[in-house]
PAGUDO-103656 format. One record per residue (C-alpha): residue in one letter; z, y, x. Coordinates in steps of 0.5 Angstrom, whole numbers, padded with zeros to 4 digits, always signed. Last residue first. Layout:
REM residues N
aZYX
...
END
This chain:
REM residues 172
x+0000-0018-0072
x-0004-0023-0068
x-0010-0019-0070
x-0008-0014-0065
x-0007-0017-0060
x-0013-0021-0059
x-0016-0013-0060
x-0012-0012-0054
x-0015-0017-0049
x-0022-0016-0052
x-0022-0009-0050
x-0018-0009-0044
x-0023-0014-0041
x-0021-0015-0034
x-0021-0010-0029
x-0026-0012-0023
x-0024-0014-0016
x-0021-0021-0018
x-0028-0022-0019
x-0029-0028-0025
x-0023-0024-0028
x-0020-0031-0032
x-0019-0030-0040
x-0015-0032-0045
x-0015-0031-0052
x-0011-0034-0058
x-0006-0039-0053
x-0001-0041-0058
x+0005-0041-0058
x+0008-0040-0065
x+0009-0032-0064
x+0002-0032-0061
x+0001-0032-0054
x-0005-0027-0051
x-0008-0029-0044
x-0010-0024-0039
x-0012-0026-0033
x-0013-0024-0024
x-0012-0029-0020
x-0006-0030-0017
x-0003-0031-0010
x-0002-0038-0005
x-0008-0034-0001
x-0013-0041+0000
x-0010-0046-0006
x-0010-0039-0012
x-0005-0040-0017
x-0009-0038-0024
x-0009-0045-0027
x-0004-0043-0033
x+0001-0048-0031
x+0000-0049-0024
x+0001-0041-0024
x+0007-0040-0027
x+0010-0043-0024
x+0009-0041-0018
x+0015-0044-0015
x+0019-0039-0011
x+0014-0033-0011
x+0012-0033-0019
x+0015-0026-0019
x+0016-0022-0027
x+0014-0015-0029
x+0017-0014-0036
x+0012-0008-0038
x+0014-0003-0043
x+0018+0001-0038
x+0014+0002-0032
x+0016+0010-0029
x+0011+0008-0022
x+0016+0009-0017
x+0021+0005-0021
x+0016-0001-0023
x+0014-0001-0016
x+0021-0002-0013
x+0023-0008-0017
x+0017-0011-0016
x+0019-0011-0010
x+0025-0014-0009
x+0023-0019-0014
x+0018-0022-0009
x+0011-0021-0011
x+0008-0027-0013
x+0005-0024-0019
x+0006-0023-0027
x+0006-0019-0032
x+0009-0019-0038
x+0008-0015-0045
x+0012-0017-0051
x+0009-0016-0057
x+0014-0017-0063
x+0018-0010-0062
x+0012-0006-0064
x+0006-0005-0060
x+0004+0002-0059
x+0008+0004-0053
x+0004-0002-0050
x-0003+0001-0049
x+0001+0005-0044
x+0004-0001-0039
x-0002-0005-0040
x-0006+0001-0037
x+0000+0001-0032
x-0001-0005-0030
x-0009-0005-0030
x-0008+0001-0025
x-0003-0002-0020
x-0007-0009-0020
x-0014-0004-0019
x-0010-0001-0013
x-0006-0006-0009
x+0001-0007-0008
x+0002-0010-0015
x+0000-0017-0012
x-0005-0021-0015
x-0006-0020-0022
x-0003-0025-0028
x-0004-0022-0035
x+0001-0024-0040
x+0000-0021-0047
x+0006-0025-0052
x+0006-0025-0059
x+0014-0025-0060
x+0018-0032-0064
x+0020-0035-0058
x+0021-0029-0052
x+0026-0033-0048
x+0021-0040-0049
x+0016-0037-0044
x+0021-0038-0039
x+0025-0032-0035
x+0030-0034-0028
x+0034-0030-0026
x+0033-0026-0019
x+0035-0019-0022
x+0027-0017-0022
x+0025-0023-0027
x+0023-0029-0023
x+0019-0034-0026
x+0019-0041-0031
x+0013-0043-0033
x+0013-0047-0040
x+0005-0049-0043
x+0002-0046-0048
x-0001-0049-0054
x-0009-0049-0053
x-0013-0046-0059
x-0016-0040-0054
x-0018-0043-0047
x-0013-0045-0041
x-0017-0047-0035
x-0012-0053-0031
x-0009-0052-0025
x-0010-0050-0019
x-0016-0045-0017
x-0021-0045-0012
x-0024-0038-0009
x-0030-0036-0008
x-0031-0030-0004
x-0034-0024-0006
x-0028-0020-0006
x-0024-0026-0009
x-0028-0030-0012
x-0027-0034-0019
x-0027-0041-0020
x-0030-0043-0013
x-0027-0050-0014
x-0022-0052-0020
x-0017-0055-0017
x-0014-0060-0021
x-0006-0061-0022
x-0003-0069-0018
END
């Protein structure tokens, strides 16, 4: 049975319980398996080898989720090949597929935790009450390692782009 973390953040003031564990820095990375917007299937293990910036935001549809992504998708244009930056959310494939597009995205892989949430169970993001992501970024090293997590304590709020990006940054 995973554990659920009671008012672990709020959601526009309203607390919240989260399923599965917290993760901290030091913590190997658990495997998920999502959706890539073609319906296949992506594990942490197909980028073996990279650092990885992860953020988790509830649906991609919403203002701050909108520009937290497109944020990370311009920070990411200065990191070489050995960083890859995902995204991911419970929204269908079909329109993370669709926002991208509209949205010029091209340097952030968005990925679905709809089917099993994944993801969320093994990260502890996966909000029991509304079946989304809470809002957090996790920086996984090419040994995968957690080296940086943080879960948003009001998922209206950006996350720390400073910190996240800084833990980037000293992986390289």
């Amino acid at each position: 049975m995973l554990q659920e973390r009671e008012n672990a953040v709020t959601m526009k003031g309203n607390p919240v319980t989260l399923i599965g564990s917290e993760i901290r820095s030091g913590d190997q990375a658990p495997n998920f398996t999502v959706l890539m917007t073609d319906q296949s299937e992506h594990t942490l293990s197909d980028t073996k080898g990279k650092i990885r910036l992860i953020t988790t935001v509830p649906s991609l549809d919403t203002p701050t989720c909108d520009q937290e992504t497109r944020r990370f998708n311009e920070e990411a244009s200065a990191f070489g090949s050995e960083v890859e930056v995902l995204t991911i959310s419970a929204d269908l494939p079909f329109a993370q597929k669709r926002w991208c597009g509209a949205k010029d995205i091209d340097r952030v892989l968005t990925l679905s935790d709809h089917r099993e949430m994944s993801f969320g169970k093994a990260y502890g993001t996966c909000i029991k009450e509304k079946r989304l992501e809470c809002r957090a970024v996790f920086v996984v090293n090419a040994d995968d390692i957690v080296t940086y997590a943080e879960y948003v304590p009001e998922m209206t709020h950006y996350p720390d782009y400073d910190a996240a990006l800084k833990a980037v940054k000293a992986e390289l």
